[in-house]
Phi, psi and omega in degrees: 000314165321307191263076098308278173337292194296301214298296159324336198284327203271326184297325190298303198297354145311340175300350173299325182306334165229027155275352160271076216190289170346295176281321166305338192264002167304302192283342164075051163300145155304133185325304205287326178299335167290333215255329194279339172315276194328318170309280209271012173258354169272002177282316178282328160338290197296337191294287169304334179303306170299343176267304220255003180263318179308328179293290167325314126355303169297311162317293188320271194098180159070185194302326205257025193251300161296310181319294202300328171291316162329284185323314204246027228245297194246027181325318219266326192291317167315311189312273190327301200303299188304332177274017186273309210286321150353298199251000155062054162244064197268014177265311180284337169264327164338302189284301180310323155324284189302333200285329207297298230261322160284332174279305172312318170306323196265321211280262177308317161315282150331331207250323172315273221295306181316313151290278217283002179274346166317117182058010150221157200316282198201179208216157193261150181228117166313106176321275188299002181257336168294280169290355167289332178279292169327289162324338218238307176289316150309316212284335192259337150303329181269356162303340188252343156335330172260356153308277197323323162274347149300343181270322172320334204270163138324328174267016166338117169229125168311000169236009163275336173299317204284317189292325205271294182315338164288339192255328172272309183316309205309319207272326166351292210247029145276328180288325168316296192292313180306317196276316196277322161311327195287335191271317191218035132212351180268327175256352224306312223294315150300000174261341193245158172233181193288325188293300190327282166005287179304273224296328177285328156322304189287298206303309201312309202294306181307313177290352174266350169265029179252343159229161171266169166291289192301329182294303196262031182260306156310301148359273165286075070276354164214028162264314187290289188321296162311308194291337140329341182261282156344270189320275179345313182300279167350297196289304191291344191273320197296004153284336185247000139305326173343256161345314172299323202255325214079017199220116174325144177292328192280351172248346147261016151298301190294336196203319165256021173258318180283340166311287210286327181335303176221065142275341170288287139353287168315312163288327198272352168298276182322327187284334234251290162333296177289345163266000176097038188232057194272349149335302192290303196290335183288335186277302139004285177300233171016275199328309177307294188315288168323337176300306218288314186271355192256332190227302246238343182284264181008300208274326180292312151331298154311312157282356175297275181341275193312328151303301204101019178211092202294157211217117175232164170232074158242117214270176167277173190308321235264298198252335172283016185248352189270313170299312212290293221286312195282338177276312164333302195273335166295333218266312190316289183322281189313322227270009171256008203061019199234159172211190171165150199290332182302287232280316179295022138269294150014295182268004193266317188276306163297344190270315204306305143001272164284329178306309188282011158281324196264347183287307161309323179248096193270129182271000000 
């Protein structure tokens, strides 16, 4: 427990990382020197955002526990979003979405099953929760197929786009909502075994005695305030990093703001793995991705409205074939209840795939 400890203590102190984020962009610092600050002062941010939510969550327990955990779950990605579409950057949080949602599939997930399939045959996966998660996740891809080839037609009109896309978010996040009842309170009983149960009991007790409710309240209130700041950067900087990095803004949408974004996260899915809990890391994986595409891409709809800067969802060929391709093939891997170090290379070799597709292609 001691270096768990020490080993977080070294990640917080990257929160430093953005009030010089702060200070260069004051200081009339280069865009790209702002934007790589800002990356990387939202990692521990999120990181606390994750941890001091989980305590609280563990208080509660129960439907409001899950609730709470829904809500602050994906915090920093939210933040980045509304202030993308703020700065009428909807191409980059779009790439920035899809990028969030294929790297846990592919990214995190592949490098989970590859450590934990080290030296051993495979590792058990809650079947039914896994795939159920999965399924959840096609089902919110093929939903955007029809924005998208409606964006696609010759007669295209925007403001028949923007309606449709409202009408697809609405049933989103109804589908959404329908599912977190079905999981952790009306059905719950089929998502859990007698290990979970145990394993959910001991972490609880431990995080709660290692934080207090008043501690992890402060915490989350000022882990959310930097990645609030970090996110303004990120938004105001990423156009003119590009260029600067040498790298198209749709590839640091796609791969280095959500890669470095939740890395913390991404690790702690993996450490999860190497103990043999790949139960766990797939939920992780998975879960987040379903959070992303089910509420928070919906909910960017909705703030699109309210801005004045509208946001539909219809994506490029490049990323619903990225999604489409990335769900599939996860829903295919999970549905044996299995895991093994091949399907983690296996997904590792597609994320390896797109990223340099994406390296390559300006969207």
């Amino acid at each position: 427990m001691v270096a768990y400890k020490r080993r977080w203590s070294r990640l917080d102190l990257l929160l430093a990382l953005v009030p010089a984020a702060v200070a260069a962009r004051l200081l009339g610092g280069n865009a790209a020197a702002v934007f790589l600050l800002a990356v990387g002062g939202i990692m521990p941010a999120a990181w606390l955002i994750g941890q001091s939510t989980a305590v609280l969550a563990a208080r509660l327990s129960g439907s409001i526990g899950a609730l709470l955990n829904a809500t602050f779950g994906n915090l920093t990605e939210l933040l980045v979003g509304v202030l993308l579409i703020i700065h009428a950057q909807v191409d980059v949080l779009k790439a920035s979405i899809t990028g969030g949602i294929v790297s846990n599939l592919l990214l995190v997930l592949g490098a989970a099953m590859l450590v934990g399939g080290y030296r051993r045959v495979e590792q058990q996966l809650h079947r039914r929760g896994a795939t159920d998660q999965a399924t959840m996740m096609v089902v919110a891809v093929a939903t955007l197929l029809l924005p998208t080839v409606s964006a696609l037609g010759p007669q295209e009109n925007g403001r028949r786009l923007v309606q449709i896309s409202v009408v697809v978010a609405a049933v989103l996040i109804v589908l959404y909502a329908g599912s977190l009842v079905f999981t952790h309170r009306t059905h719950r009983q089929l998502f859990r075994t007698e290990r979970d149960s145990h394993t959910a009991r001991e972490e609880s007790t431990e995080k709660i005695r290692r934080w207090s409710v008043p501690g992890a309240i402060a915490v989350l209130a000022g882990a959310t305030v930097a990645a609030g700041v970090a996110a303004e950067l990120i938004a105001d900087s990423v156009e003119h990093a590009g260029p600067r990095l040498g790298l198209t803004t749709g590839f640091l949408g796609l791969v280095v703001i959500p890669v470095v974004g939740n890395a913390a996260e991404h690790f702690s899915a993996v450490t999860m793995a190497a103990g043999d809990r790949l139960d766990v890391a797939a939920g992780i994986a998975i879960g987040s991705s379903t959070q992303l595409i089910m509420f928070l891409v919906p909910l960017f709809v909705f703030v699109g409205l309210v801005t004045g800067h509208p946001v539909t969802l219809a994506v490029t060929p490049l990323e619903l074939a990225t999604l489409a391709a990335s769900a599939i093939v996860v829903h295919y891997l999970v549905s044996d209840g299995r895991g093994n170090v091949l399907e983690g290379a296996q997904l590792l070799g597609l994320y390896l795939v797109y990223a340099s597709a994406a390296y390559f292609t300006r969207l």
